[in-house]
PAKEVO-168710 format. One record per atom (N, C-alpha, C): residue number from 1; atom name; x, z, y. Coordinates in pm, 1 decimal, decimal comma. Atoms other than C-alpha are relative to their C-alpha. Layout:
# PAKEVO-168710
   k  a        x        z        y
 NUM CA        X        Z        Y
...
# end
This chain:
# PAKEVO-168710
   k  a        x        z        y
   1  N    -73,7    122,1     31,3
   1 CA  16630,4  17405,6   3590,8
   1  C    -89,5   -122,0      9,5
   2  N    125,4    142,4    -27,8
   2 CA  16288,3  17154,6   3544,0
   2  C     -2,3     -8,1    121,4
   3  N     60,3     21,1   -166,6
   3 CA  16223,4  17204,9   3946,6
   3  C    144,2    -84,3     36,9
   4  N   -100,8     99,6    -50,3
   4 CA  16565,6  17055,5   4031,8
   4  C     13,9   -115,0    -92,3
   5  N     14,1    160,2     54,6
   5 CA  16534,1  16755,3   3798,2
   5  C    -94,8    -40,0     71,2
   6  N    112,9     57,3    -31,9
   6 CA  16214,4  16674,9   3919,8
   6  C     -1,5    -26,8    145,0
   7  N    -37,9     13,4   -127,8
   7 CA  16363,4  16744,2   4286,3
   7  C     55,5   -124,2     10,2
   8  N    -99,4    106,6      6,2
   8 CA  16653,7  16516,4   4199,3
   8  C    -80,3   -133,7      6,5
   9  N    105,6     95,4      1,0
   9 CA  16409,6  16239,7   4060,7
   9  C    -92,6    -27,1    116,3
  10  N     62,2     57,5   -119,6
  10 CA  16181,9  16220,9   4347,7
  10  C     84,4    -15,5    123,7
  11  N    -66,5     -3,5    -20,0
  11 CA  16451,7  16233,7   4563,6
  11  C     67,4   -148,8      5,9
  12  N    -23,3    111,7     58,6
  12 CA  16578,0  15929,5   4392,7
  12  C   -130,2   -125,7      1,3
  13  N    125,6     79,3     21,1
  13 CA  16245,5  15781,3   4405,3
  13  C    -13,5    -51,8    179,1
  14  N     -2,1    -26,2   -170,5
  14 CA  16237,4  15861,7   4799,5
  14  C    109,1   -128,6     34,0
  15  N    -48,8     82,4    -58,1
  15 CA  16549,4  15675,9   4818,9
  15  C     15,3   -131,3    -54,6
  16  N      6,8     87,0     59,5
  16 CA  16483,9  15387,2   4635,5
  16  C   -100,4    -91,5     65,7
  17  N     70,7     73,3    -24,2
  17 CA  16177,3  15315,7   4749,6
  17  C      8,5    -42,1    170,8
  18  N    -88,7     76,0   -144,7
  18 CA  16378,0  15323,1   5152,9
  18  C     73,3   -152,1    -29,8
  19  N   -115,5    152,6     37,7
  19 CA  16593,8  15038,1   4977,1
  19  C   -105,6    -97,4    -14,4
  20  N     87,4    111,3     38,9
  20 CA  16300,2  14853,3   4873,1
  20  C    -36,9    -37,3    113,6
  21  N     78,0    105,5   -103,2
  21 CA  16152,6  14833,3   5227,6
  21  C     91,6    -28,0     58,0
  22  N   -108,4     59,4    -56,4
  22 CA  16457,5  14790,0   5372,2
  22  C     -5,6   -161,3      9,9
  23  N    -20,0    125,4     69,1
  23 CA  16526,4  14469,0   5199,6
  23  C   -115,4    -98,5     12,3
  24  N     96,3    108,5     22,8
  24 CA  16180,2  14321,5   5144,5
  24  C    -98,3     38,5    124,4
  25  N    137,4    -44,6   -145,0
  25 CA  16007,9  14333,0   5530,6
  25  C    -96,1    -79,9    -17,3
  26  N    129,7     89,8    -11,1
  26 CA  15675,9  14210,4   5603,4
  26  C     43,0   -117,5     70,4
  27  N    -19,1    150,0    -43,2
  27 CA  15699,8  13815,1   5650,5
  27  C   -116,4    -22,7    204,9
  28  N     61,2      4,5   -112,9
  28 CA  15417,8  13896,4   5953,9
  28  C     72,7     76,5    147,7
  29  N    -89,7    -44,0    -96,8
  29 CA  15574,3  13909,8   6292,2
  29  C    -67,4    127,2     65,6
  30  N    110,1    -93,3    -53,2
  30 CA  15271,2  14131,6   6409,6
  30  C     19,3    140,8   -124,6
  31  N    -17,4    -96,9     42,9
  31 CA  15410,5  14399,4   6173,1
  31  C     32,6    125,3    -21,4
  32  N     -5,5   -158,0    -12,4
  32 CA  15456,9  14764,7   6127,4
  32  C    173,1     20,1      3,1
  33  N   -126,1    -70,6     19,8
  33 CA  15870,3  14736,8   6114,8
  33  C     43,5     -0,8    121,9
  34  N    -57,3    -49,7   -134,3
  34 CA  15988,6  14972,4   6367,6
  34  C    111,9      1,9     -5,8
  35  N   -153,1     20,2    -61,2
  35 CA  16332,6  14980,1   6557,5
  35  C     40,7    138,5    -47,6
  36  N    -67,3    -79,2     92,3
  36 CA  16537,8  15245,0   6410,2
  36  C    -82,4    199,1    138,5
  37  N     11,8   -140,4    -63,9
  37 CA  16470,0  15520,6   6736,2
  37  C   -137,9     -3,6      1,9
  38  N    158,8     -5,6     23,5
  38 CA  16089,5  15441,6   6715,4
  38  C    -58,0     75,3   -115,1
  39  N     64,6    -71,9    154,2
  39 CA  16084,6  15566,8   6337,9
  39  C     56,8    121,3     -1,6
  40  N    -23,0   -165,3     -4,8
  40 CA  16293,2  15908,6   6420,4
  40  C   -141,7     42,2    134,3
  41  N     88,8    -85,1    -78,4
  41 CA  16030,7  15937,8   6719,9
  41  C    -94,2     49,0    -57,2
  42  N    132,3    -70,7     50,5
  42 CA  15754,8  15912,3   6497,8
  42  C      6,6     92,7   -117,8
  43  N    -22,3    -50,8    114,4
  43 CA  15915,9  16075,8   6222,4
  43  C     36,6    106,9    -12,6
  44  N    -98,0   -140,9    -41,9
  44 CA  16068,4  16380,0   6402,6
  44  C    -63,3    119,2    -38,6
  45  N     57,3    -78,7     37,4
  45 CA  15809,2  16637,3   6323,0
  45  C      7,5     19,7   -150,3
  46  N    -28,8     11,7    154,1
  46 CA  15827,0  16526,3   5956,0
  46  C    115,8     71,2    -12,6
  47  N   -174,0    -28,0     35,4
  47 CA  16178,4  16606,0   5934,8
  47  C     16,0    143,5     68,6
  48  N     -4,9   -167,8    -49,2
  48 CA  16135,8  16930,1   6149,8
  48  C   -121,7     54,0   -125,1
  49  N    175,2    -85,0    110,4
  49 CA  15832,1  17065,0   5892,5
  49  C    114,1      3,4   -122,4
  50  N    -86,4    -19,6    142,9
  50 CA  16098,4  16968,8   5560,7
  50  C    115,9     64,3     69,7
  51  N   -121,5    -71,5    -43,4
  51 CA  16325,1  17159,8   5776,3
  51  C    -58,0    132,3    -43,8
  52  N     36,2    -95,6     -2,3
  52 CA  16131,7  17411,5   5831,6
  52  C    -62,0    126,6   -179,6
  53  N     74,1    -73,8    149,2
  53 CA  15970,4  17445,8   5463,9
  53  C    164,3     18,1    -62,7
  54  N   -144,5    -43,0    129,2
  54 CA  16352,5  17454,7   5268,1
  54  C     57,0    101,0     92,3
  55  N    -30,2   -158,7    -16,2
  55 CA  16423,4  17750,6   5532,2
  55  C    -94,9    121,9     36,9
  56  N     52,3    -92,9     65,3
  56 CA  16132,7  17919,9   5469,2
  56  C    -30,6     29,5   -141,7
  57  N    -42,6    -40,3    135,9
  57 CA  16158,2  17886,7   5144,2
  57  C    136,0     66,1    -45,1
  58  N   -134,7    -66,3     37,3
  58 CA  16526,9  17999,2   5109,2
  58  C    -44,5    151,8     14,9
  59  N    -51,8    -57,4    -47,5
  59 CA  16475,6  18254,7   5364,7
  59  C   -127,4    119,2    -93,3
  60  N     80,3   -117,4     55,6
  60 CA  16138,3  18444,8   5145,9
  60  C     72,9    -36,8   -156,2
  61  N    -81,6    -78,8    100,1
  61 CA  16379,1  18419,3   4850,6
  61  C     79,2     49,8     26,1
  62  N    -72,2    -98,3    -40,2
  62 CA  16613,2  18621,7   4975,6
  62  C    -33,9    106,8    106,6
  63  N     50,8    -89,9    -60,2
  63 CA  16394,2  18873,8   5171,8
  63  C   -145,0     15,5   -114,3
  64  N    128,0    -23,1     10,2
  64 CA  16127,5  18949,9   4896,7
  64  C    -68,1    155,6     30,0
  65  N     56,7   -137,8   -103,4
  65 CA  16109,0  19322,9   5062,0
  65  C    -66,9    -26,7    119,6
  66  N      9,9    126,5   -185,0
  66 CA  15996,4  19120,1   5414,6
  66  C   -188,7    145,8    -66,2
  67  N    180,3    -53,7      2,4
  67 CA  15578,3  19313,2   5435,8
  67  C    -48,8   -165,1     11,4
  68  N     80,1     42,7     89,5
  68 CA  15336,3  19116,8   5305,4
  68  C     12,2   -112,5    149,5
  69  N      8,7     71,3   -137,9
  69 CA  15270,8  18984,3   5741,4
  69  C     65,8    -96,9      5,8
  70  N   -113,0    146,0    -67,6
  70 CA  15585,3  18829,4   5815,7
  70  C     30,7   -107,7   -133,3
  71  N    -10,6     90,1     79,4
  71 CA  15616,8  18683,4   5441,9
  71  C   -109,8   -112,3     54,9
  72  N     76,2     80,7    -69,0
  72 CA  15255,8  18510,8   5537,7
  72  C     36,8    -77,6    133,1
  73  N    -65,0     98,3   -104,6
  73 CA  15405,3  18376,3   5861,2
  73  C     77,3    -95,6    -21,3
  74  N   -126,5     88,7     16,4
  74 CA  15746,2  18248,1   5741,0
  74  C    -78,9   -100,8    -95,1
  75  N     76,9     71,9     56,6
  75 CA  15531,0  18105,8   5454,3
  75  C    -87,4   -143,7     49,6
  76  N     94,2    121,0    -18,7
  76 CA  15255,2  17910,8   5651,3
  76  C    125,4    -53,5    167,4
  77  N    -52,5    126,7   -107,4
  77 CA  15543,4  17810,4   5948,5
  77  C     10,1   -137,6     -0,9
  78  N    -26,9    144,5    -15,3
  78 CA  15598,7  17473,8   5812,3
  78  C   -127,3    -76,5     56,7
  79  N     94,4    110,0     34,1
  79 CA  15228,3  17383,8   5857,3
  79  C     15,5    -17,8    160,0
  80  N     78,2     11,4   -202,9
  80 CA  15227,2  17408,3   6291,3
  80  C    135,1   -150,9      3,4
  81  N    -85,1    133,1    -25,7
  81 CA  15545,4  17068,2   6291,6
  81  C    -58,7    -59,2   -132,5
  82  N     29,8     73,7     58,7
  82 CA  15329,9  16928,1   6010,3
  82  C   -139,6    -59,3     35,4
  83  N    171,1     36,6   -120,9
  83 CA  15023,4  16918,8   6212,1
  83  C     -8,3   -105,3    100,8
  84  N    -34,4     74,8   -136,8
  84 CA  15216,8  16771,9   6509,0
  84  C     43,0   -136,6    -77,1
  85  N    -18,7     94,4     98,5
  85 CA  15353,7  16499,5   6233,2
  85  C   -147,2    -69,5      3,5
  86  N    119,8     98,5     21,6
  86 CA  15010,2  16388,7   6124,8
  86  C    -69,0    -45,8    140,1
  87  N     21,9      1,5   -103,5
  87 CA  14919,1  16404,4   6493,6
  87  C     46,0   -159,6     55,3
  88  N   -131,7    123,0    -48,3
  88 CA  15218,7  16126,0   6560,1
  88  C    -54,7   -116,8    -80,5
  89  N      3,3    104,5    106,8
  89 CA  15106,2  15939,2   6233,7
  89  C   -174,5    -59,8     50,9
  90  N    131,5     85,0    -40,8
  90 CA  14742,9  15917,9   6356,6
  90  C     -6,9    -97,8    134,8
  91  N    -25,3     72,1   -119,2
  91 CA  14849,6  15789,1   6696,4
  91  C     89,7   -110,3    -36,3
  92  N   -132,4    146,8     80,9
  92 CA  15124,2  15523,8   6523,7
  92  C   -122,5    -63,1    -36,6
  93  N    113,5     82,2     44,9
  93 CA  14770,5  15411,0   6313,3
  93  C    -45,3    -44,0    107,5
  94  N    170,7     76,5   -113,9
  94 CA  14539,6  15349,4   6626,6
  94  C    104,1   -102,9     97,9
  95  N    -81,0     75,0    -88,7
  95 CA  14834,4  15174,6   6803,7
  95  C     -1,5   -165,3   -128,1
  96  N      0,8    120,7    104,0
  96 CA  14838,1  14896,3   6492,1
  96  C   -123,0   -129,2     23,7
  97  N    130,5     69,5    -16,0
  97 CA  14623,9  14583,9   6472,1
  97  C    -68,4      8,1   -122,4
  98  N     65,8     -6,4    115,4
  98 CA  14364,6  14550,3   6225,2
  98  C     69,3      7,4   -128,3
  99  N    -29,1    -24,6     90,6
  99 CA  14507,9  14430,5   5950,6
  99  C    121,7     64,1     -3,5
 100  N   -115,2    -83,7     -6,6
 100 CA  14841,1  14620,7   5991,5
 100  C    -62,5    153,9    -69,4
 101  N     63,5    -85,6     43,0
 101 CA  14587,2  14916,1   5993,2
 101  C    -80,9     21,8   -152,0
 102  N     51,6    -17,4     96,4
 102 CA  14409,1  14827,2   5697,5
 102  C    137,8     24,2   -112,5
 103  N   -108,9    -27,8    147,4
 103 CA  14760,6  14800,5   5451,1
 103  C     36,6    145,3     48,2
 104  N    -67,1   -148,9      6,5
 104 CA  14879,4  15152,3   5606,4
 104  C   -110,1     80,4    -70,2
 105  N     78,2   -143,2     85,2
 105 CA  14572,2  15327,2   5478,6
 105  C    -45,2    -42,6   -120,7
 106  N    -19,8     41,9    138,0
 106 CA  14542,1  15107,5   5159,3
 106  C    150,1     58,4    -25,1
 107  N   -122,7    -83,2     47,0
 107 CA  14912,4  15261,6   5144,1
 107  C     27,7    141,3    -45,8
 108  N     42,4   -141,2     11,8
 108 CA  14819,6  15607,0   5211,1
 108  C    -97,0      9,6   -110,2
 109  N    115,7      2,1     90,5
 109 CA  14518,8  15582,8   5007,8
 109  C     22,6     34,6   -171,3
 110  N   -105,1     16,1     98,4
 110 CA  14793,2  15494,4   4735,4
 110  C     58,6     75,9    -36,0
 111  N   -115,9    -93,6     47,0
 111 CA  15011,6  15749,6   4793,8
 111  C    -97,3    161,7     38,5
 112  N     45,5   -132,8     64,8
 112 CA  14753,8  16034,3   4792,3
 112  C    -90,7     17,4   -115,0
 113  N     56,7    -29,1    152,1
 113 CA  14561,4  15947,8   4519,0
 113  C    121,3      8,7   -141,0
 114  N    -71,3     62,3    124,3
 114 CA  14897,2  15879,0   4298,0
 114  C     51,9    166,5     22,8
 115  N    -35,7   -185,0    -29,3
 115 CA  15055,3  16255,4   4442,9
 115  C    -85,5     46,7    -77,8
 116  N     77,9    -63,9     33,4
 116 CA  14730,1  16367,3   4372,5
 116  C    -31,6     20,2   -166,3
 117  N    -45,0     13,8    155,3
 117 CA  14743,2  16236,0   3986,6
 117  C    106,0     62,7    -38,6
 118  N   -100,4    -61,8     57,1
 118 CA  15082,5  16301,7   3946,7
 118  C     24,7    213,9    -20,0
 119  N     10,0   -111,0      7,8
 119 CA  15015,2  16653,6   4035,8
 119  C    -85,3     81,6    -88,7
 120  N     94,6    -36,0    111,6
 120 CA  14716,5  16726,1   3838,3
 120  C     69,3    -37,9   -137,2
 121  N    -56,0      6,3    167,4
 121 CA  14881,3  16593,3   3495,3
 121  C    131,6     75,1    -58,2
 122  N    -98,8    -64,0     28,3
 122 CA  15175,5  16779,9   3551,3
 122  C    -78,7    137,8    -50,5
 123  N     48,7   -150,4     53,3
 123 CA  14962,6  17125,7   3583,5
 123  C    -88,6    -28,0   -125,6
 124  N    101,4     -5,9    127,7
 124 CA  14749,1  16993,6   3272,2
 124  C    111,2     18,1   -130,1
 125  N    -67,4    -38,3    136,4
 125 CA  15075,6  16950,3   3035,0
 125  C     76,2    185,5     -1,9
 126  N     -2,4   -108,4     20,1
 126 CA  15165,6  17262,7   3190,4
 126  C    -74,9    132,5    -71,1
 127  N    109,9    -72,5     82,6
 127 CA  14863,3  17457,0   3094,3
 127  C    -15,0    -40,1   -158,8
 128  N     22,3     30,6    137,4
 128 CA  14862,1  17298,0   2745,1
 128  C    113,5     37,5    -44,0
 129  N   -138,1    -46,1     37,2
 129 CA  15215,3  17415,2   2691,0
 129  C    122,2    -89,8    -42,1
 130  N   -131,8    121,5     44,0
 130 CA  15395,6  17083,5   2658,8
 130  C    131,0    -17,5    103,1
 131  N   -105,8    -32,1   -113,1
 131 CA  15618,3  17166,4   2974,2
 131  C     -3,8     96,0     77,6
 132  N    -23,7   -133,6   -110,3
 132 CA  15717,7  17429,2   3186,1
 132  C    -62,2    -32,3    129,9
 133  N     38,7     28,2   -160,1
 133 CA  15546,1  17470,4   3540,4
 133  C     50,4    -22,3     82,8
 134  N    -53,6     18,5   -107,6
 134 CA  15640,9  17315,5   3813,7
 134  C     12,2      1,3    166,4
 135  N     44,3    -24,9   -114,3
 135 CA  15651,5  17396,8   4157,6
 135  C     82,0    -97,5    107,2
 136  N    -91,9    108,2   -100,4
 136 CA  15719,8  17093,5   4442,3
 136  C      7,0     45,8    108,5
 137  N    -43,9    -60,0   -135,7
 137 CA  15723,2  17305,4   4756,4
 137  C    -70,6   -117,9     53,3
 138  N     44,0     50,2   -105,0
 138 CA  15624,0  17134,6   5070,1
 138  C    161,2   -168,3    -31,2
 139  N    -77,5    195,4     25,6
 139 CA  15941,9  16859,0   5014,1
 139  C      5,1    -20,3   -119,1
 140  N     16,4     85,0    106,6
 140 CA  15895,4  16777,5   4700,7
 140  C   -114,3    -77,0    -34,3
 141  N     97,2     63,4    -38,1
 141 CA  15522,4  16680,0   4759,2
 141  C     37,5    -87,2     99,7
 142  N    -33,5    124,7   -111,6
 142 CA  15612,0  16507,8   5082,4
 142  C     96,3   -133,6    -83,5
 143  N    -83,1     45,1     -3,8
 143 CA  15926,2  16321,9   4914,3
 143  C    -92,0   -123,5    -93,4
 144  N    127,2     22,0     35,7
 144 CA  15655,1  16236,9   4623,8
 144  C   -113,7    -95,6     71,0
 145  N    161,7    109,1    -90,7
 145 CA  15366,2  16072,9   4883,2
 145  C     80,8   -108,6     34,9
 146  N    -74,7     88,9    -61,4
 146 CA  15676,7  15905,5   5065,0
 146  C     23,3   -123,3    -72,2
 147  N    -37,5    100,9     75,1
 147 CA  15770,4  15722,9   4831,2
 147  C    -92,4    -59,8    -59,8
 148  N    160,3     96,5     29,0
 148 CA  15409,0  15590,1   4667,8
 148  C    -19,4    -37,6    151,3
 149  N     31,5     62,9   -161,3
 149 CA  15344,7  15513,1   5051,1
 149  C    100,7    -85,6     -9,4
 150  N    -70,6    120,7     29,1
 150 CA  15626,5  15292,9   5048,0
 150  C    -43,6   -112,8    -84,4
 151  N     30,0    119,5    140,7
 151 CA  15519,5  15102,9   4681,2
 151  C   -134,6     -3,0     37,2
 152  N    117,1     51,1    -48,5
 152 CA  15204,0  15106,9   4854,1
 152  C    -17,8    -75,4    127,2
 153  N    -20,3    119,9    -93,8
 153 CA  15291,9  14950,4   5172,9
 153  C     44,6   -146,4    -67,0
 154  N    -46,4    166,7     63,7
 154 CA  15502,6  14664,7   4939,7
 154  C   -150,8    -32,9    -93,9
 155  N    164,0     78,2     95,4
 155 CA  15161,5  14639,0   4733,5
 155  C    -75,5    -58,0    102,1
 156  N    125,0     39,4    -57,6
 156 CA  14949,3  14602,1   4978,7
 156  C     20,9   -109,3    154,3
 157  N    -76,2    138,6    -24,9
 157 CA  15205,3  14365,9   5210,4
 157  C    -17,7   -128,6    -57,6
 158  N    -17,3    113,5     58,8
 158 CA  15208,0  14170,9   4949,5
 158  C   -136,7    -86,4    -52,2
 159  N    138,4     28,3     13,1
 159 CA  14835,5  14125,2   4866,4
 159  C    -40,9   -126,9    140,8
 160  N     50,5     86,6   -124,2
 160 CA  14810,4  13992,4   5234,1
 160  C    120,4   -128,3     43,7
 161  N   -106,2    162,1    -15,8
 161 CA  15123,4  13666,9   5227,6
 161  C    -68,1    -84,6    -41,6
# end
């Protein structure tokens, strides 16, 4: 029951923080907002990998007889379209100009040190027994970074007006 609140909530966080950039674009014309088929190009692997992780996750709960092999396969499939993702995302960076480049990885920077917190304090109240453990799968981490990457692009947008 905690893993789907916490789904729901980031989730909610995910799409909140789409509304925010929506609404508030960078005032610089030399900026990172892409045309709608530019952001599924670069985004397509992403979206194949959270494909791929919620049906390998379904599919090794409902096969936990599967040998030990093919569980390990179905398991690590999401990482080969998350590879090709960061692949896309490092080539989107080197295409940017300077400062464009500097707020995306002050963004990133943002949104893996804040994942990275949020994750560690969860397993600490877990281990201390003040909440049940939680497990975010591959999209609930992603949904998680997405969204601090967002409130870190508007932070760090906004640092540079």
């Amino acid at each position: 029951m905690g893993t789907h609140i916490v789904s729901a909530v980031l989730i909610g966080l995910l799409l909140l923080g789409l509304v925010i950039a929506i609404v508030n674009k960078s005032a610089y014309p030399e900026s990172n907002d892409l045309t709608l088929g530019a952001s599924l190009r670069l985004n397509a692997w992403g979206l194949v990998a959270l494909g791929v992780a919620v049906a390998a996750s379904r599919t090794l709960h409902f096969h936990p007889d599967w040998a030990k092999e093919w569980r390990i396969a179905v398991a690590l499939a999401p990482l080969a379209p998350l590879v090709l993702y960061l692949r896309a995302g490092m080539r989107w960076l080197h295409g940017l100009d300077e400062m464009q480049r500097r707020i995306q990885y002050e963004a990133i920077i943002y949104a893996a040190a804040g994942t990275g917190l949020a994750v560690l304090a969860l397993d600490l109240l877990a281990t201390a027994g003040c909440m049940p453990a939680i497990h975010f799968g591959l999209e609930g981490l992603y949904a998680l970074a997405f969204a601090l990457w967002i409130l870190g692009s508007l932070i760090s947008n906004r640092r540079f007006r």
